[in-house]
Structures are given as C-alpha cells and as structure tokens.
C-alpha positions, 0 to 999 in steps of 0.5 A: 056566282059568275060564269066566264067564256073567253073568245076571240083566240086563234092562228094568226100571224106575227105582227097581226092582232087579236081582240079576246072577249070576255063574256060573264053571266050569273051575276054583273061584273060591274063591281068585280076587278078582272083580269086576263091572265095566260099559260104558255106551254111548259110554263105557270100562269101569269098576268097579262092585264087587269082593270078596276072595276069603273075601268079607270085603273090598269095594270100590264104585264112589262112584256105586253106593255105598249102592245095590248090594252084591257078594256071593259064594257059594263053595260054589256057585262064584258071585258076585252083585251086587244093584242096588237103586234103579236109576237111568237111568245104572246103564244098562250092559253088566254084566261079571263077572271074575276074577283073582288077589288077593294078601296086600296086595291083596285086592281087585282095582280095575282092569281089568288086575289081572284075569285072566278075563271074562264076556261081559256081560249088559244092565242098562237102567234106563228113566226 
C-alpha cells in the first residue's frame, strides 16, 4: 500500500511558477512509474507528466511541453513537478500517482495503468 499527499498548490499569477510535491509513504516509490495528472473544472482528468521509475524516461502532455518538468527523488521517496509560465487554463485540481511500469512500458500514460492516487492540491493560474 502507498499513501500520496500532494503540495505546493495555490493562487498565483499568470506568468509565475509553481513547484508540487509529492510525498509517499507505506511503501518506496523507487520501483512505481508515477504520474501527475489534473482535472480543470467541467472537465475529465488528464495527463499532465509522467516518469519512470529511475527518472530517465518522461512524458508531457503537448499543452505543458516546454513549461513544466517531472522530477523524482527516490531517496526521499518524492516526486516533483515545476510549472514554470503558468497560464489561465493550467488552472486544475493537481493529482499525483503511482503504479507499476514494466520493461516495455516505462512510462505510464493513462489513468487506469495506475494503481494509487493522492487526493489533489488547487493550482489556479489568474489572468
């Protein structure tokens, strides 16, 4: 079992950036792809970013390539994502995830691949 609290979200400007953490417990995250994803309002979940479990592989979304960056630290059992250049429609409930890669599939894409979710932290980008 793995426990995930996001961090790091709030009201900023547009233009500014933001840094989410994701802290897990219950178990290392060494071995688990993970994932941000977000849910603006009226709208489904999507992926943002995802990593590998050794960090080397990564994944954007087209709409925050360029802007944001997945990171991970496994020695601290966390993960990161910094959004830099925040626009209005970044503005989203921020999930962070976990779940099992494998060796022809590094990086994990899709909500249904992963296995455990955080309970979200509020990004709002204001024009």
């Amino acid at each position: 079992q793995v426990q995930l609290v996001e961090s790091g979200g709030g009201l900023v400007q547009a233009g500014t950036s933001l840094r989410l953490s994701c802290a897990a417990s219950g178990r290392t995250v060494g071995t688990y792809a993970m994932g941000w994803f977000r849910r603006a309002p009226g709208k489904e979940r999507v992926i943002v970013a995802a990593i590998s479990w050794s960090g080397d592989s990564t994944y954007y979304a087209d709409s925050v390539k360029g802007r944001f960056a997945i990171s991970r630290d496994n020695a601290k059992n966390t993960v990161y994502l910094q959004m830099n250049s925040l626009k209005p429609e970044d503005t989203a409930v921020y999930y962070c995830a976990a779940g099992w890669g494998t060796v022809n599939r590094l990086v994990l894409t899709t909500e249904k691949e992963y296995r455990y979710w955080g309970q979200g932290t509020q990004v709002t980008a204001s024009s």
